[in-house]
DOTI-699844 format. One record per residue: residue number from 0; x, y, z of N, C-alpha, C, O, CB in turn. Coordinates in pm, whole numbers. Each point is the difference from the previous one (the first is absolute). Glycine has a CB too. Layout:
% residues N
{NUM {X Y Z} {X Y Z} {X Y Z} {X Y Z} {X Y Z}}
...
***
This chain:
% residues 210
{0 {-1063 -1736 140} {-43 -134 36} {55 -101 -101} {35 24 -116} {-244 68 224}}
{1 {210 -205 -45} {44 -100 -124} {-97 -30 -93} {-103 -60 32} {246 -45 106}}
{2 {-112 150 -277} {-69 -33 -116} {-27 -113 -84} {-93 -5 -81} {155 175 105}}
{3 {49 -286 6} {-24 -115 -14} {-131 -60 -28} {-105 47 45} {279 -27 70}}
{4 {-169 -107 -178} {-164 -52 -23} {50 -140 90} {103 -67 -2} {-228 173 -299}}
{5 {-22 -117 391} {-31 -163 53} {-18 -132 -89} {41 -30 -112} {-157 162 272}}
{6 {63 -178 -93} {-57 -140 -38} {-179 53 -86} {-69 -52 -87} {231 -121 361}}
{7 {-176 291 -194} {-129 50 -45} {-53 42 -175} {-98 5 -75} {146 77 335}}
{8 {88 -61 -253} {55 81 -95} {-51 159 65} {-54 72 -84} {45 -278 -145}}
{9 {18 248 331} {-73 139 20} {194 34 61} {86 -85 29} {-473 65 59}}
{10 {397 159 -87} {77 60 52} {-25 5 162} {-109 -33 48} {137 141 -279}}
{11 {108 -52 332} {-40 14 157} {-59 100 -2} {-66 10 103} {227 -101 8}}
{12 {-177 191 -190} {-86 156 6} {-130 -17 -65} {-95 77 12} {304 74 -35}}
{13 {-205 -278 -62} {-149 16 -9} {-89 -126 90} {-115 -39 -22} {166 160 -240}}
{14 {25 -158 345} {-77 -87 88} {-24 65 76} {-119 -1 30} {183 -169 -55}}
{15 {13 249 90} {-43 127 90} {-92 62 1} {-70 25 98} {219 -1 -100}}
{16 {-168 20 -134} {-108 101 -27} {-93 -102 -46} {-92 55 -61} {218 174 -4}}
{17 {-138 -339 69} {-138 -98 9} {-10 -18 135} {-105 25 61} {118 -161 -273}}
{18 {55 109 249} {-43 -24 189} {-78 124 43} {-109 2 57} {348 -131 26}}
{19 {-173 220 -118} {-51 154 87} {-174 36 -69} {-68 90 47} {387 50 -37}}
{20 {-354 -206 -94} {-110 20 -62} {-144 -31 65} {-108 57 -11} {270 -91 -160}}
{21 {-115 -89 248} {-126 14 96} {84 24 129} {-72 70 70} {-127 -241 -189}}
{22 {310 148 182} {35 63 119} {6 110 27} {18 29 118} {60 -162 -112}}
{23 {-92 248 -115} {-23 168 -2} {-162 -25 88} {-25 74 95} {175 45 -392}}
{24 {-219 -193 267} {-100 35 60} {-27 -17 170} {-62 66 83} {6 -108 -326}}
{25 {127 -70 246} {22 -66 208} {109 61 53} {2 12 122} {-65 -268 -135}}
{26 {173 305 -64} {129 35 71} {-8 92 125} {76 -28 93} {22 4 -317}}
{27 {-170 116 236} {-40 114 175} {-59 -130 72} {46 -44 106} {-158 351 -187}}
{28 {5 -362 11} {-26 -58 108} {87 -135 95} {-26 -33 116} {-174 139 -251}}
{29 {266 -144 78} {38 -172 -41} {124 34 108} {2 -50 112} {-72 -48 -435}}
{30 {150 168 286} {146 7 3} {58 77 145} {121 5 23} {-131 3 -308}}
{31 {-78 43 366} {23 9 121} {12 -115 103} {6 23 121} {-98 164 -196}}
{32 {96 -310 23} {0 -143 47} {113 -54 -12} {31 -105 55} {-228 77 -103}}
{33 {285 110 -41} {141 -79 12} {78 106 -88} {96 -37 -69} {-169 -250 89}}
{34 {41 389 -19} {165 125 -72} {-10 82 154} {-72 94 33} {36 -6 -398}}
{35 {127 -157 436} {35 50 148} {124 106 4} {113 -10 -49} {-195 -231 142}}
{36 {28 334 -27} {169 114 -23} {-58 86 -96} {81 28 -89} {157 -198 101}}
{37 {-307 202 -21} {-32 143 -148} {29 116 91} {94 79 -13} {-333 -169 -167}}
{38 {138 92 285} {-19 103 74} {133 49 69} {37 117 2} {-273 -198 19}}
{39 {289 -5 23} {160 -1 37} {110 37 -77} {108 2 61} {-179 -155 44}}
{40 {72 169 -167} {133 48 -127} {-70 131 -59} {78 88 -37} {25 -361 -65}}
{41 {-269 303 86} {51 123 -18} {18 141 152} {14 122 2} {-136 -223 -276}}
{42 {113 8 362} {51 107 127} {126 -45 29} {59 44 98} {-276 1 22}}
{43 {282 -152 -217} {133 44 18} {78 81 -101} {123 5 -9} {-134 -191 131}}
{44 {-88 258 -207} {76 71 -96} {77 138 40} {-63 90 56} {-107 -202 -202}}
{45 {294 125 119} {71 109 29} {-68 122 -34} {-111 -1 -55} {299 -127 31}}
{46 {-102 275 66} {-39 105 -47} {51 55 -105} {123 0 -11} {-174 12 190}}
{47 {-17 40 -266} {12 18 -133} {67 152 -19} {36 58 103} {-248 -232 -153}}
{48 {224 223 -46} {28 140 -42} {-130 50 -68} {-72 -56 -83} {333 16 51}}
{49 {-270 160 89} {-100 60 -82} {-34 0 -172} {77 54 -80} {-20 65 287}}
{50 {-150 -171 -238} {-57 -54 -153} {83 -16 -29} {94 56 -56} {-249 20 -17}}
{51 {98 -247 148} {128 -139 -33} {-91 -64 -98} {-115 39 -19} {260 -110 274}}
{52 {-100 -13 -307} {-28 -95 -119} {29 -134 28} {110 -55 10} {-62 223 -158}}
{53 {-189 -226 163} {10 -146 70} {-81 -103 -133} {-78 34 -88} {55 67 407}}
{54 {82 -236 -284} {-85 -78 -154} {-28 -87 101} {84 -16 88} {34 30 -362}}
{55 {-279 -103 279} {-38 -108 8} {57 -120 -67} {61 61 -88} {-219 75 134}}
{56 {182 -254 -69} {-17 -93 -115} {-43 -131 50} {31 -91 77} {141 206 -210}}
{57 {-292 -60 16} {-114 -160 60} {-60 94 74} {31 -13 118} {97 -252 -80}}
{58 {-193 346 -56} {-130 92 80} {-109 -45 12} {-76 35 91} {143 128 -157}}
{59 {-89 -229 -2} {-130 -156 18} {-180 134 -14} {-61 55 -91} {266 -321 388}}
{60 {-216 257 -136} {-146 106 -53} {-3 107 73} {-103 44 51} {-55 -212 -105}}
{61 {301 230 67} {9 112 61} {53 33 162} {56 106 31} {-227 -106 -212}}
{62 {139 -128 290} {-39 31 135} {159 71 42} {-6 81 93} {-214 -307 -36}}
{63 {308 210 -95} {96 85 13} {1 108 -24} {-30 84 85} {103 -214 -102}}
{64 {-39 158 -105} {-38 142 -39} {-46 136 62} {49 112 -7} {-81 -266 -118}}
{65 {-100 99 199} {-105 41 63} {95 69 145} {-1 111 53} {-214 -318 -175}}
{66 {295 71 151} {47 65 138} {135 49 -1} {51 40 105} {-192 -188 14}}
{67 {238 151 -282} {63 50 -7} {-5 162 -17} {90 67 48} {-47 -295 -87}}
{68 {-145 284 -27} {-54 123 -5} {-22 36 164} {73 67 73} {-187 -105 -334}}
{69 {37 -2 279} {-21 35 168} {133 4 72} {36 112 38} {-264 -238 -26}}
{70 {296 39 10} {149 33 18} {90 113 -65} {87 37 79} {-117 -258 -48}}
{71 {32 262 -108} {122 59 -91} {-122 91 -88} {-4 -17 -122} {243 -216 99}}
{72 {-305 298 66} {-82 80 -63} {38 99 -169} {-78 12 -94} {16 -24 384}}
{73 {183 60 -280} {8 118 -82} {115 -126 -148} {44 43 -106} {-54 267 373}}
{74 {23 -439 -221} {55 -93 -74} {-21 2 -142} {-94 76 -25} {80 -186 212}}
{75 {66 56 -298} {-46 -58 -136} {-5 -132 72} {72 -34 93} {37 181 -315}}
{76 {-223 -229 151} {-1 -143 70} {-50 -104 -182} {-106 -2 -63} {-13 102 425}}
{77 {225 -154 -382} {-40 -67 -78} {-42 -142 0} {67 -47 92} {38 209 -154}}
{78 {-178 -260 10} {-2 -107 26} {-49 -71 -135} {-64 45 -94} {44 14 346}}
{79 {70 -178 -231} {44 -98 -141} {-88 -149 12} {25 -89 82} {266 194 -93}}
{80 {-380 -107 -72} {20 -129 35} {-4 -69 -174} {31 71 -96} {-158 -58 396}}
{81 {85 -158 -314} {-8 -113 -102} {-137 2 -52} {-28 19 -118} {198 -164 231}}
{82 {-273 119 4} {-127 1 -14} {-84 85 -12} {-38 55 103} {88 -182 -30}}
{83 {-104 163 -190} {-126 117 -17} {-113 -23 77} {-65 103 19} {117 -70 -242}}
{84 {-84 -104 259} {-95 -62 121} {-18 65 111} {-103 52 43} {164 -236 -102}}
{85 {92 176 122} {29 8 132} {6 146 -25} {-49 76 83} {170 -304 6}}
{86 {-71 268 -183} {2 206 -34} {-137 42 14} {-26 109 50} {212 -84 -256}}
{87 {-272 -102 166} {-160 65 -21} {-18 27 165} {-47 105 44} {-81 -266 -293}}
{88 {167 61 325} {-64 48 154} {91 82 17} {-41 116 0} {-66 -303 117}}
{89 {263 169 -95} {38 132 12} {-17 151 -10} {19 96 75} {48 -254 -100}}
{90 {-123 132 -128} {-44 166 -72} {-110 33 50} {-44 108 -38} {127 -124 -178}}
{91 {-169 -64 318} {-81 54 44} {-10 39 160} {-101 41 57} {30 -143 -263}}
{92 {215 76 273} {13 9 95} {57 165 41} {-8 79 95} {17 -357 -115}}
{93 {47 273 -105} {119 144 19} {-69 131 -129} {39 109 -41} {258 -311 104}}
{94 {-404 120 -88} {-59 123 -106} {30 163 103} {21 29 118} {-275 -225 -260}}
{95 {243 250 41} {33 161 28} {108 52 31} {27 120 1} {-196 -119 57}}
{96 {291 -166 -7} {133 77 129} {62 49 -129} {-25 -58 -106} {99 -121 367}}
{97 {16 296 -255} {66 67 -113} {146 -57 33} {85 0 -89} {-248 235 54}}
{98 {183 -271 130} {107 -54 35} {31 -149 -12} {106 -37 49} {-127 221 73}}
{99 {-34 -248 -164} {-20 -206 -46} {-55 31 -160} {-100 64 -35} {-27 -225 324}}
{100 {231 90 -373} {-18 -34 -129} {12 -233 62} {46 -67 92} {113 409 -286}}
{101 {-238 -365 61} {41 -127 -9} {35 -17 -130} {-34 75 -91} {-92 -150 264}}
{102 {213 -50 -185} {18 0 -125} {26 -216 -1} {50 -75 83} {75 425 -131}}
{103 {-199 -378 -107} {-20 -154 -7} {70 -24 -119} {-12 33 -118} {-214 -66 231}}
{104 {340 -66 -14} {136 -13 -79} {92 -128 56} {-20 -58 106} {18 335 -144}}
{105 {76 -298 -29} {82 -157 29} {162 122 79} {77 67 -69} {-188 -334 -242}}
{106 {111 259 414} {127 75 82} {132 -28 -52} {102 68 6} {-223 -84 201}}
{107 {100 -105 -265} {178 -66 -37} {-14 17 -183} {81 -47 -80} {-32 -210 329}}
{108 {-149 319 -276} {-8 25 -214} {158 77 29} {52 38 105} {-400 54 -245}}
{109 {381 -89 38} {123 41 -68} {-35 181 -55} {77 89 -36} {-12 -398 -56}}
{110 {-202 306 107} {-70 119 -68} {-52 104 56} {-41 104 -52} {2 -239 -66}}
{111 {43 90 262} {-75 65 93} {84 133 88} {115 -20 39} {-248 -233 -32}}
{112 {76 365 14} {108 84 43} {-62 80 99} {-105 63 -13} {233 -60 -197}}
{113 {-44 -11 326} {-83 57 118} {23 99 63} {-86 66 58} {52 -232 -33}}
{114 {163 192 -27} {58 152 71} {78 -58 101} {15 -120 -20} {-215 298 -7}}
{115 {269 -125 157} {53 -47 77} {-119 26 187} {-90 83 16} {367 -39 -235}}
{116 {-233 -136 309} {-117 37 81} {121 22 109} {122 -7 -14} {-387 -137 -67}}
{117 {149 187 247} {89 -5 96} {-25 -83 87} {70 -33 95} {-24 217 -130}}
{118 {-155 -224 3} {-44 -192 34} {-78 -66 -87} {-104 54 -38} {90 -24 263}}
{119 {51 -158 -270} {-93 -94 -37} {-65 -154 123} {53 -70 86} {96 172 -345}}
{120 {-259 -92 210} {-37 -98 140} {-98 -124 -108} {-74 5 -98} {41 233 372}}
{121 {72 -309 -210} {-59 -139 -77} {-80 -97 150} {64 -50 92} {191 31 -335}}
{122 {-404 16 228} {-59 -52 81} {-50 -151 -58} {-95 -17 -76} {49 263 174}}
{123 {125 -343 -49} {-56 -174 -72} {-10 34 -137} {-102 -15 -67} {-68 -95 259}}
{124 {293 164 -238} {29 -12 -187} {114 -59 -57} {27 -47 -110} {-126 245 94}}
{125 {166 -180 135} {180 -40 -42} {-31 -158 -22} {61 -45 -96} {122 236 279}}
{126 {-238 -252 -137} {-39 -136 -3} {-61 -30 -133} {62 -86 -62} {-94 86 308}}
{127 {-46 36 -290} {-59 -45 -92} {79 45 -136} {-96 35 -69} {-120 -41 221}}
{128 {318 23 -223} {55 106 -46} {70 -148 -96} {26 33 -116} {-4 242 328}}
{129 {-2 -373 -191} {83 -54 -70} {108 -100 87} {29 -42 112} {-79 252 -272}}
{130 {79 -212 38} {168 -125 75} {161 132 -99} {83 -33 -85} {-250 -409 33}}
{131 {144 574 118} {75 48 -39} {42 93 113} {19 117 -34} {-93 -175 -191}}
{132 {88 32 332} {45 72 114} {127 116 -30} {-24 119 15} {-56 -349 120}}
{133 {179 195 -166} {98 76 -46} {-19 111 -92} {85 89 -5} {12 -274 49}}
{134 {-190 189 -109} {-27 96 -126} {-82 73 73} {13 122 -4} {4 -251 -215}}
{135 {-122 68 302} {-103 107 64} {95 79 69} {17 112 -48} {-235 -249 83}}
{136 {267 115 41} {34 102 86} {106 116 -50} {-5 121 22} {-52 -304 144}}
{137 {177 89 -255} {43 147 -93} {-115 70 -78} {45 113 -19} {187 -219 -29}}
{138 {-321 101 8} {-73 74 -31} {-99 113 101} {-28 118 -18} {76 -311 -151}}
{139 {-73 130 241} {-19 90 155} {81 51 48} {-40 107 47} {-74 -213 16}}
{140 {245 84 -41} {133 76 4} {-3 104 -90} {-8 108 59} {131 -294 0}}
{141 {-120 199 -204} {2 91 -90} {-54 82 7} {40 112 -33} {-3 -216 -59}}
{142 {-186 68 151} {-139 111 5} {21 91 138} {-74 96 23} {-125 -286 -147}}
{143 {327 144 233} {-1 97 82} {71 76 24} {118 -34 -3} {-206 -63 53}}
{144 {47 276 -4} {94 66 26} {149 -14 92} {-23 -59 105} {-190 145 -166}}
{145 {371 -42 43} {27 -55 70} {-76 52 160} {-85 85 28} {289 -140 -218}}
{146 {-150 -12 245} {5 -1 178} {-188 -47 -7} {-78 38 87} {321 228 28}}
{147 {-279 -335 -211} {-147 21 -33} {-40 -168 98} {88 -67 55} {-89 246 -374}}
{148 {-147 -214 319} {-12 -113 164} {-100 -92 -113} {-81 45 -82} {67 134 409}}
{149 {40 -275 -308} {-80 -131 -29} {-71 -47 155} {55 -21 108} {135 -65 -330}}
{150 {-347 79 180} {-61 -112 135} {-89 -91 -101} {-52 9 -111} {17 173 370}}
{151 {48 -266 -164} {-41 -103 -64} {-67 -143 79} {88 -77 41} {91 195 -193}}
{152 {-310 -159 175} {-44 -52 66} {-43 -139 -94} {-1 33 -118} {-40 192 276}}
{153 {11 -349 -143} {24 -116 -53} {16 -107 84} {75 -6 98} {3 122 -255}}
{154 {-203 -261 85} {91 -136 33} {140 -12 0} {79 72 -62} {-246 -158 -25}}
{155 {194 -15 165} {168 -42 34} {4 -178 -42} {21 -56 -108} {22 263 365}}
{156 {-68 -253 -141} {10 -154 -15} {-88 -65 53} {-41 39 110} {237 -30 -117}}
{157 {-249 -122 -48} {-45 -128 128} {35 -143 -4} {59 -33 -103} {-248 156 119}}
{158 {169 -210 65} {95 -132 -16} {-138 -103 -22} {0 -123 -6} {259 181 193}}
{159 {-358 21 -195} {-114 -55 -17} {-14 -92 -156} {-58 81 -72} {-26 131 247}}
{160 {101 -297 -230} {32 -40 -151} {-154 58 -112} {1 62 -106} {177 -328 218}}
{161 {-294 212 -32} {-162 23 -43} {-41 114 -17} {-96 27 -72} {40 -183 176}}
{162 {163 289 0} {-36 109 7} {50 60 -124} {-64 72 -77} {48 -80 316}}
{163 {152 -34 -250} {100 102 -93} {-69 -76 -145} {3 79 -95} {288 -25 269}}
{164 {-347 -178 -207} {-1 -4 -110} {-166 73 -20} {-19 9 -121} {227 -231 94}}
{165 {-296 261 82} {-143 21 10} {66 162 -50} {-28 27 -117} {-140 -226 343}}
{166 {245 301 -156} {65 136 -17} {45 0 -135} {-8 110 -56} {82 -80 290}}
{167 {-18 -148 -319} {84 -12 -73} {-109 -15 -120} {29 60 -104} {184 -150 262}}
{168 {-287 46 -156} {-134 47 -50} {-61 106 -50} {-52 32 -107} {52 -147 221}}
{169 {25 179 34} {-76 155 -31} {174 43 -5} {67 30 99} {-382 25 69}}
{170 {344 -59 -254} {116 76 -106} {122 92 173} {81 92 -11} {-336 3 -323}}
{171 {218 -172 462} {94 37 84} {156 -67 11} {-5 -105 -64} {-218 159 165}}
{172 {347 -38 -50} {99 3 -39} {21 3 139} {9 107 59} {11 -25 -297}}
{173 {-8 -232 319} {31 -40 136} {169 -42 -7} {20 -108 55} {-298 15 1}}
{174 {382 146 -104} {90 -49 9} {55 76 122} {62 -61 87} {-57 -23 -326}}
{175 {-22 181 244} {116 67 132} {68 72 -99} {42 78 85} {12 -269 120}}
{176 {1 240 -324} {111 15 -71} {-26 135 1} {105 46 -42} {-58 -254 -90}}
{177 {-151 338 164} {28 110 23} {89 64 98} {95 75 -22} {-270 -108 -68}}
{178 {123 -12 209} {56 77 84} {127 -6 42} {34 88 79} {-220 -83 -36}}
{179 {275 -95 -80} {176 30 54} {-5 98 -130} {33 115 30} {128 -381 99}}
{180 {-202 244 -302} {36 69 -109} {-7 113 54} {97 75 -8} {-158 -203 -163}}
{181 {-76 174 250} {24 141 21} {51 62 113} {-7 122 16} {-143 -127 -145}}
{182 {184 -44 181} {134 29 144} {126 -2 -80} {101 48 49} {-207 -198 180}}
{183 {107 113 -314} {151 46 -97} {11 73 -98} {103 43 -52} {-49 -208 88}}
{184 {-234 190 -82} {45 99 -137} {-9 172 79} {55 105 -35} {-199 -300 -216}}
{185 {35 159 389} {-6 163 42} {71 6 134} {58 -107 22} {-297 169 -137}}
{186 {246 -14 167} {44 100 114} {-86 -103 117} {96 -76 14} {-74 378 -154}}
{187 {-107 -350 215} {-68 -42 117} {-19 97 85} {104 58 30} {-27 -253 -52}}
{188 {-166 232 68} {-56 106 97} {-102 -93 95} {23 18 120} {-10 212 -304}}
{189 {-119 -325 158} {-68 -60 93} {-9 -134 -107} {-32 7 -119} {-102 212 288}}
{190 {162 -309 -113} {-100 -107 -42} {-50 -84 113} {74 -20 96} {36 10 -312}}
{191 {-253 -52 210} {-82 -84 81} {31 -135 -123} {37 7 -118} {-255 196 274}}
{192 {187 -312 -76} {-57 -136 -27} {-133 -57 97} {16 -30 118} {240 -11 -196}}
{193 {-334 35 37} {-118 -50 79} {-93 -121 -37} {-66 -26 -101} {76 251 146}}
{194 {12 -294 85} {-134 -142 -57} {-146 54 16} {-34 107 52} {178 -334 55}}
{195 {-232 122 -168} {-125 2 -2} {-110 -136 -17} {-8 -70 -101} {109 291 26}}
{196 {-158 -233 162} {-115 -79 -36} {96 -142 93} {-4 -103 -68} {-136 235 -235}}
{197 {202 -147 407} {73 -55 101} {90 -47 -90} {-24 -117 -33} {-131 66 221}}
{198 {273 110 -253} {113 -21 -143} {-77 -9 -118} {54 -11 -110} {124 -128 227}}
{199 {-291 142 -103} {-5 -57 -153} {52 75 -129} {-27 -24 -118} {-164 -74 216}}
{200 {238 154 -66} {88 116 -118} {21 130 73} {-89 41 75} {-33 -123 -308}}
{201 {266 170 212} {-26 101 36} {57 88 -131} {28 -49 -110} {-36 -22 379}}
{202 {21 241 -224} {35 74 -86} {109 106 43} {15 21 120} {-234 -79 -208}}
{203 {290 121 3} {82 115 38} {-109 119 -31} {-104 24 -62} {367 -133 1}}
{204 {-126 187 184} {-64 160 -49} {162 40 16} {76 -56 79} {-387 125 34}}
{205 {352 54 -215} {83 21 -93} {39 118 46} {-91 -13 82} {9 -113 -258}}
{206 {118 208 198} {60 137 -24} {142 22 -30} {82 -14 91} {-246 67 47}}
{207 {205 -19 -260} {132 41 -68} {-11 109 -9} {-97 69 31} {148 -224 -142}}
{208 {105 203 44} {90 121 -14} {52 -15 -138} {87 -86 -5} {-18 110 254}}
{209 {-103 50 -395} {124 -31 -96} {117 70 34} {102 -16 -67} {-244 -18 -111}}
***
């Protein structure tokens, strides 16, 4: 993430992890009102190889996880996020699975070391991540096996001005500037664009190839 200090003087990772401090607590409930497409990208996830190795990033409080195991049963399933917050509901979602580790960590540290996966899936994270588009994704590039699949579900755009600066707020990233990046850094297998709320913003859903 970009480490830069604001006007706040706070870093973008530690505004994050102040936001998520009371939104760890509303996020199940809240966020079925407008993160449209979850359910959709992971039934568009390809088929895997037997004990495949998949990473979350931005696992928030688990609800993936949950149905990535159920999907891909015999998997390593790792998941990453910023916020210790959002890990606490997690860790209590997936207690016992022997197969889901989490781990609470900045994805773009210089320090951080993950192994290689045969998917990484980012559900409404790529957005919040910074004004460093180019670096994220070689670094998600790096982390995958080859012939390995990026999905990836996320805001896109709106022409709405009140909307994008209210998003811009909550640390969202309405430019549009993901999705051609990632139609050129991976392979394309499906992508959607979809409105919502009669335009008022819509989002991609992602499926690549490295």
């Amino acid at each position: 993430m970009n480490l830069s200090h604001t006007n706040s003087g706070k870093s973008h990772s530690e505004q994050i992890c102040n936001y998520y401090k009371f939104h760890s607590h509303i996020y199940d409930a809240s966020r079925w009102t407008f993160l449209f497409g979850r359910n959709k990208l992971l039934k568009m996830m390809p088929a895997l190889p037997p004990q495949s190795c998949i990473l979350e990033i931005g696992c928030g409080t688990g609800r993936n996880l949950q149905r990535l195991q159920s999907r891909f049963p015999d998997a390593q399933i790792t998941g990453i996020d910023l916020s210790s917050d959002m890990l606490r509901v997690a860790a209590k979602k997936v207690k016992g699975s022997k197969h889901i580790q989490l781990a609470n960590a900045d994805f773009l540290s210089d320090n951080l070391s993950l192994g290689s996966f045969d998917l990484i899936l980012l559900s409404y994270s790529l957005t919040m991540f910074g004004d460093q588009p180019d670096y994220i994704l070689e670094r998600i590039s790096k982390n995958l096996k080859p012939n390995g699949y990026v999905a990836i579900v996320d805001f896109n755009t709106t022409s709405v001005e009140w909307f994008r600066k209210w998003m811009n707020l909550n640390h969202v990233d309405f430019s549009g500037s993901f999705l051609p990046l990632l139609q050129q850094k991976f392979q394309p297998l499906e992508t959607e664009v979809n409105k919502v709320y009669l335009g008022l913003w819509n989002y991609f859903l992602f499926l690549g190839q490295k």
